[in-house]
VOGU-3710 file (C-alpha; in Angstrom, 3 decimals, decimal comma):
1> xxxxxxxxxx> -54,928/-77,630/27,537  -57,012/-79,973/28,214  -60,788/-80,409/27,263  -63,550/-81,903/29,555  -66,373/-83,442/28,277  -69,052/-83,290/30,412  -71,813/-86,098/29,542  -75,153/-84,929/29,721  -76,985/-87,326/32,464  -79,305/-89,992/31,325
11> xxxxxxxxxx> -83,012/-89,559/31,608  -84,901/-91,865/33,190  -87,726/-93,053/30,971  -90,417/-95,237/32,301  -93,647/-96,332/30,822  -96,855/-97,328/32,654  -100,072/-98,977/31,036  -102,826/-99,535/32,700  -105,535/-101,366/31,614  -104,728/-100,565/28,187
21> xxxxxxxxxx> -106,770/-97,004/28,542  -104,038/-95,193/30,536  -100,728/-94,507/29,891  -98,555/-92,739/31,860  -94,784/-91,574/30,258  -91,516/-90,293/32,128  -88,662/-88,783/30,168  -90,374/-87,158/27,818  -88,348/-84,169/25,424  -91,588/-83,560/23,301
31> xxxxxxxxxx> -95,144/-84,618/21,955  -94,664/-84,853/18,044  -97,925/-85,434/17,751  -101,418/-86,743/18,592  -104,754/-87,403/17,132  -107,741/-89,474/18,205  -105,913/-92,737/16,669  -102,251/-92,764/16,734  -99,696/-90,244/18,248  -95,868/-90,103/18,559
41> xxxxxxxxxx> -93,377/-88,800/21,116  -89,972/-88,308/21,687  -88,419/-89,618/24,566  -85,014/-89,909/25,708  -85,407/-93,520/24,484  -86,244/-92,755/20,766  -89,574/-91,856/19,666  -92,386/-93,809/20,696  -95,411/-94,725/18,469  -98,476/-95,035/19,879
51> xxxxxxxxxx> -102,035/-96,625/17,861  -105,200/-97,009/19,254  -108,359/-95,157/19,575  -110,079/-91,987/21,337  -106,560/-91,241/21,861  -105,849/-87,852/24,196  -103,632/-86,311/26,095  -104,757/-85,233/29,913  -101,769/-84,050/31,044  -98,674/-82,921/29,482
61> xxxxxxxxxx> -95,072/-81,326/31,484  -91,962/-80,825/29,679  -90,172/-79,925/32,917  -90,779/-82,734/34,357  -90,821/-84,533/31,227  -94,088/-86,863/31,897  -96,986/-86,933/29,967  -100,356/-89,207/30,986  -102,827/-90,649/28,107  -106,251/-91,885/27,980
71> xxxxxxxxxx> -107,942/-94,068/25,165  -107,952/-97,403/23,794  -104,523/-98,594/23,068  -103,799/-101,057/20,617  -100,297/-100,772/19,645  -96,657/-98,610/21,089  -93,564/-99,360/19,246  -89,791/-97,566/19,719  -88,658/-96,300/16,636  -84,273/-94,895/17,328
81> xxxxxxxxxx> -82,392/-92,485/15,713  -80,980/-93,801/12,531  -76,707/-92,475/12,238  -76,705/-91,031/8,404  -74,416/-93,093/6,356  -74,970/-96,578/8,679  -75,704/-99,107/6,782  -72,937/-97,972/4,052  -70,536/-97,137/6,331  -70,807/-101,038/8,106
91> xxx> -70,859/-102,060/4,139  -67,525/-100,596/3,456  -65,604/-101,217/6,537
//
């Protein structure tokens, strides 16, 4: 018997800034979090970290997966999943 593995299909993910006051995000799973200076949110690019100020959401969809952001923003950064065991596991190979 033989077993199909079906891959799941990539998400797109886009990111637009305008300005640095709006943000607009595709491929969003979920908002982790946000407050008026820094939020985080998990995309289907790793989680992206966001720092600035006056920081809110103004619209959120998780079946569409896009979320849109107003503020000041100083800072986004990509943070991935880390594999348990990596950095050992390359140590002892």
């Amino acid at each position: 018997m033989t077993k199909t593995t079906e891959k799941t299909p990539a998400v797109p993910h886009d990111l637009i800034l305008e300005s640095r006051s709006k943000l607009t995000l595709t491929g969003v799973k979920r908002v982790l979090r946000c407050d008026a200076d820094s939020a985080a949110i998990e995309t289907s690019k790793g989680v992206l970290h966001l720092a600035g100020a006056e920081l809110s959401v103004t619209s959120l969809n998780l079946e569409s997966g896009e979320v849109r952001l107003t503020g000041h923003i100083d800072a986004l950064e990509y943070t991935a999943e880390r594999t348990p065991g990596g950095f050992l596991r390359r140590l002892l190979r």
